[in-house]
C-alpha positions in Angstrom: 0.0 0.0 0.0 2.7 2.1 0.8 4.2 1.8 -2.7 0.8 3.0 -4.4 0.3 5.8 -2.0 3.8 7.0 -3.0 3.6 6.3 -6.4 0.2 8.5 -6.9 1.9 11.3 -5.0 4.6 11.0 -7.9 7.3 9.9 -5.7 9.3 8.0 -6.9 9.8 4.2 -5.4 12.4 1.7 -5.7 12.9 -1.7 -4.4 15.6 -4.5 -4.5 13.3 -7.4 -5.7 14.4 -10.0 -3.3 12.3 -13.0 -1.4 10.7 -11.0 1.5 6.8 -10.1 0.8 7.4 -6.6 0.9 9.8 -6.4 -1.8 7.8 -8.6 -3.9 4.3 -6.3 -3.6 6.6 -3.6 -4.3 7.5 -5.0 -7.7 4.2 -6.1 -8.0 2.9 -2.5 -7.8 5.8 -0.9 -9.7 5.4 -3.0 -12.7 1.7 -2.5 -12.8 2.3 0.9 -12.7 4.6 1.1 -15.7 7.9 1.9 -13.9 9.4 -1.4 -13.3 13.2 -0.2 -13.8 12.9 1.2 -10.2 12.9 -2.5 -9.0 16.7 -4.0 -9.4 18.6 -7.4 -8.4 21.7 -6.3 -6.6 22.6 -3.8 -3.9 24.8 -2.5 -6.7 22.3 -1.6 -9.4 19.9 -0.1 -6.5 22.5 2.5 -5.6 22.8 3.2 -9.6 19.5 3.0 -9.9 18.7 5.9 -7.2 21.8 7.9 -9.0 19.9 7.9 -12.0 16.4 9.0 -10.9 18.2 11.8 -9.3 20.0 12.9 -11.8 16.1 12.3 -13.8 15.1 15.0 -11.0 17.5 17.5 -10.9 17.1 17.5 -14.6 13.5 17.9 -14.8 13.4 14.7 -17.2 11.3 12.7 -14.1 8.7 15.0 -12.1 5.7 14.3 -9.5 3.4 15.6 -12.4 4.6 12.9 -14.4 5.1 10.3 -12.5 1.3 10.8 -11.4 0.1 10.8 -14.7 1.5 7.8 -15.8 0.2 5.8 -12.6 -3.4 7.2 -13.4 -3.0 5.7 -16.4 -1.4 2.6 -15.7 -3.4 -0.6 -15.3 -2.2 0.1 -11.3 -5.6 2.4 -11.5 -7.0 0.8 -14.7 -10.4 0.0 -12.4 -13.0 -1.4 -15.3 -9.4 -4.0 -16.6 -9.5 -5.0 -12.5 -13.5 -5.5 -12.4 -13.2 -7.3 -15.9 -10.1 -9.5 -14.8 -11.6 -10.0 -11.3 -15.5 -11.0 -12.4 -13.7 -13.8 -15.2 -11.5 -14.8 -12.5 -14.8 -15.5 -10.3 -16.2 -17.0 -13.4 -13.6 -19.8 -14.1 -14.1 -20.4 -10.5 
């Protein structure tokens, strides 16, 4: 929850995807969302990875205006694709 809350503030979020639930929902979220390069493998490419959406910041190439408008219209917040997904899901069942 935490991830979506930040995400439709337009912060930025990353995550190392790992084996611990947390990490996992983060991905989860983040991909859903469109912006699965914030999630990365090694403790390595996380600290790149933060470099770079700095540097995205300071530049103006990433901002919270942007980063909200593309979660809106991710399928994150795609609600008719969840109810669609969700009822054919109940169907099969």
């Amino acid at each position: 929850l935490t991830t979506c809350e930040a995400l439709i503030m337009g912060t930025p979020v990353v995550t190392q995807a790992a084996s611990t639930m947390a990490s996992r929902h983060s991905l989860g979220h983040l991909t859903n969302a469109g912006f699965s390069q914030w999630a990365f493998e090694s403790e390595e490419d996380l600290v790149e990875g933060v470099s770079q959406i700095a540097s995205d910041i300071l530049t103006g190439r990433l901002t919270k205006r942007g980063v909200r408008k593309e979660v809106a219209d991710s399928g994150l917040c795609d609600k008719a694709r969840y109810l669609d997904e969700f009822c054919a899901l109940l169907e099969r069942l």
